[in-house]
N, C-alpha and C positions, 0 to 999 in steps of 0.2 A: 814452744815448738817441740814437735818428738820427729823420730823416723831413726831408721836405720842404712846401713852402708856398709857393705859386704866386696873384700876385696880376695880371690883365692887363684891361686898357683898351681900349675905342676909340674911335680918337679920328679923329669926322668919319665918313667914306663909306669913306674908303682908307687911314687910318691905323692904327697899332696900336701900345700898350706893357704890355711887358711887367716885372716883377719880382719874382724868385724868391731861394728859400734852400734851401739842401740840405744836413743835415747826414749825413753817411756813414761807417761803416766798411769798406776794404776790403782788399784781399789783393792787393795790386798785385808783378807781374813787376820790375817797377823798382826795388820797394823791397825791403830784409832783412827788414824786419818790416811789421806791420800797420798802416795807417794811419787815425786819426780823421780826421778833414777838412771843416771849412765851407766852405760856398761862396757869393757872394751872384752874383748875375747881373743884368743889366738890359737891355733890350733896348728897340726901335724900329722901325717897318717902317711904309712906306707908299709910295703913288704919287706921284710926281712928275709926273708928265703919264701919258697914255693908252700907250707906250710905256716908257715912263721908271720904273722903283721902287727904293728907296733901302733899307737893313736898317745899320745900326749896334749896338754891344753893347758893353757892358761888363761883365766879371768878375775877382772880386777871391776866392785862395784864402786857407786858412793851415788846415795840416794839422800834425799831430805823428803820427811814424814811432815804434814800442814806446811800449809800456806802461813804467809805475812811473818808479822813477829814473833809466832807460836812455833814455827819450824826448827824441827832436829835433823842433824842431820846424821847417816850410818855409812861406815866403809864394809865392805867384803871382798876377801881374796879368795879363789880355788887354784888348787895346780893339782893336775891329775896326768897320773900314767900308767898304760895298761899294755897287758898282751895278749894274742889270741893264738891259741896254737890247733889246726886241721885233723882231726885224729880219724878223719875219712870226710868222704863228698857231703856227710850229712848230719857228724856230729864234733863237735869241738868244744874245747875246753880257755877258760881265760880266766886271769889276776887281774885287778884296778886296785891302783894306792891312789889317796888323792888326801890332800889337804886343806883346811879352812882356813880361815884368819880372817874372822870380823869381831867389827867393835859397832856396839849399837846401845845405844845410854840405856839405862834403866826406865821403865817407864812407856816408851813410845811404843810396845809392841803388846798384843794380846796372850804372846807366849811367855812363860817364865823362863826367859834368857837371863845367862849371867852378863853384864856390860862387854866383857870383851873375853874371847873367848878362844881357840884353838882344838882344831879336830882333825884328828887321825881317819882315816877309814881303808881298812882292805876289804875286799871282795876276790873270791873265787869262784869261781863254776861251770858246769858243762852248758852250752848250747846247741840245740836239739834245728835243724832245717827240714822243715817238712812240708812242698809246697800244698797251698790250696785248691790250685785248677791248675790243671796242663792241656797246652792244646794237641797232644800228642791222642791218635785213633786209634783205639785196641784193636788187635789184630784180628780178623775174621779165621 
């Protein structure tokens, strides 16, 4: 059996949470065989100030790769957080740190992972708003 279920909040004027489940099968390039796979998720988002909004996340997998007695199974953890700072109506700047922690046996994937493994990641950079259509009439 799969499907998903989605439960989200808000919280105040400019906050928001989130927390979800996803159960999946699917046909992953990475993997030899087919994967079942839970997932929980949890999320957070809001304003800091009028400039200033915050997003954080947590998710936690565990999947089994084949069917019957051939089945492995893999955990994985992410926890991420970030910010975004307005530096005008149409250009802003943002940081993500986020972290890994899976463990996934040797063997069961098509990548050369190490079995269990930990990752660091930051991110910075500008983002650029530029819409595509506006319904707005140029002035005659």
């Amino acid at each position: 059996m799969v499907g998903a279920a989605s439960l989200s909040h808000g919280i105040g004027r400019t906050w928001s949470s989130n927390l979800s489940y996803n159960r999946g099968l699917n046909f992953s390039p990475a993997f030899f065989d087919a994967v079942l796979s839970d997932n929980i998720g949890a999320t957070l988002t809001g304003q800091l100030s009028r400039r200033i909004s915050s997003n954080s996340g947590l998710s936690w997998t565990h999947g089994q790769v084949g069917f019957g007695d051939n089945r492995t199974s893999y955990t994985a953890a992410v926890a991420s957080t970030g910010l975004q700072f307005a530096i005008n109506h149409r250009v802003g700047a943002f940081i993500q740190y986020s972290f890994t922690d899976s463990e996934t046996p040797v063997g069961i994937t098509t990548l050369a992972l190490a079995g269990t493994f930990h990752h660091h990641t930051a991110v910075a950079g500008l983002s650029l708003f530029a819409p595509l259509y506006t319904s707005e009439r140029t002035r005659r």
